[in-house]
C-alpha positions as MATLAB code, in Angstrom:
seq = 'XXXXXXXXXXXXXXXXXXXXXXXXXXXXXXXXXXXXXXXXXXXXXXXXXXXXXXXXXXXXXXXXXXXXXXXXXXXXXXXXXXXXXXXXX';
ca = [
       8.136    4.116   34.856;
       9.565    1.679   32.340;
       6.637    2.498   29.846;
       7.417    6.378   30.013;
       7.868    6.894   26.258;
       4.733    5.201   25.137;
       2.431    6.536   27.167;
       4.555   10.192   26.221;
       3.126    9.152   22.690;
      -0.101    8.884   23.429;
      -2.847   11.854   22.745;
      -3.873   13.963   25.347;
      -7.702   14.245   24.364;
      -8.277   10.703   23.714;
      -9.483    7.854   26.299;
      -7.351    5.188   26.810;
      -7.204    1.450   28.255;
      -4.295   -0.491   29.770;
      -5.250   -2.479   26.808;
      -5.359    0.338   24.398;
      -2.181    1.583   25.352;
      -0.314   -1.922   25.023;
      -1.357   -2.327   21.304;
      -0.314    0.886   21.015;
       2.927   -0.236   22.104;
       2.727   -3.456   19.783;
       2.512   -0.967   16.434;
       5.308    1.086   18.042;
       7.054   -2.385   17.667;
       7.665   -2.538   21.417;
       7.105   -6.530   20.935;
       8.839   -6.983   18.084;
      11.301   -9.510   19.378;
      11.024  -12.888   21.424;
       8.939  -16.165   21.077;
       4.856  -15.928   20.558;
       4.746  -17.084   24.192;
       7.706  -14.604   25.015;
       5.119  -11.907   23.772;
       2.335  -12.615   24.817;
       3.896  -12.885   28.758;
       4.795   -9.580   27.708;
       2.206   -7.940   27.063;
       0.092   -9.154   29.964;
       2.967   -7.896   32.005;
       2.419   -4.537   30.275;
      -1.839   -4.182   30.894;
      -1.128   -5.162   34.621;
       1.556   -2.984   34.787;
      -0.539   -0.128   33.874;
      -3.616   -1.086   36.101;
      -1.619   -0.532   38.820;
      -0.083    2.195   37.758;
      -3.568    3.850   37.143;
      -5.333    2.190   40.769;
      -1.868    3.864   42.656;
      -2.267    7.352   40.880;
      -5.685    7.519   42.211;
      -7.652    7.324   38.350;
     -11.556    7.774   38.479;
     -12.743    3.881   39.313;
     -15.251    4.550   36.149;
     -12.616    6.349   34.281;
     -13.150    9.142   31.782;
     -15.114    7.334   29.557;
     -15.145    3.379   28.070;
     -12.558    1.886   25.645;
     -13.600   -0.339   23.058;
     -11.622   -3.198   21.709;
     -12.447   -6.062   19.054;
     -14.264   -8.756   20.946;
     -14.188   -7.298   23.910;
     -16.267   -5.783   26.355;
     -16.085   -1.748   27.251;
     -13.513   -0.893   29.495;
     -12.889    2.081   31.561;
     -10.065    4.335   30.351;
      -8.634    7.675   31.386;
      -7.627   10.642   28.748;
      -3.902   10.845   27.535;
      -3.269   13.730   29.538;
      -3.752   11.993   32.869;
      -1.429    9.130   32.567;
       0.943   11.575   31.281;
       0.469   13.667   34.344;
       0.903   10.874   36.736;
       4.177   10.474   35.212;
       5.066   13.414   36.946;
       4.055   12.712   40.710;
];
């Protein structure tokens, strides 16, 4: 998967979103280069990237608990440890 080494970064006790995971990527500076537009195409890219990637590795529907972000509503999110393991399938 072309996101491999973020989501290899991420903790395996913790819950996390396709949105979670992409700002994640942001501070990694994953984004760091290209036009505001550029980035932003990006990173939408990225979140529905990994919704797929979680609804074709079978994830819970209400995932393993609820993500929060700023100004947005709770979203379901799975723990580190099982986006890392659908890496290996």
């Amino acid at each position: 998967m072309k996101y491999d080494s973020i989501i290899y970064h991420l903790q395996d006790d913790l819950v996390y979103s396709p949105a979670s995971i992409t700002q994640i990527a942001e501070k990694m500076g994953y984004f760091s280069k290209g036009t505001k537009e550029d980035i932003k195409k990006r990173k939408q890219r990225m979140r529905l990237s990994l919704g797929r990637f979680s609804n074709n590795h079978a994830f819970p529907n209400g995932g393993d608990g609820h993500v929060q972000i700023k100004g947005q509503s709770p979203t379901p999110g799975w723990f580190g440890w099982r986006w890392k393991a659908a890496l290996k399938r």
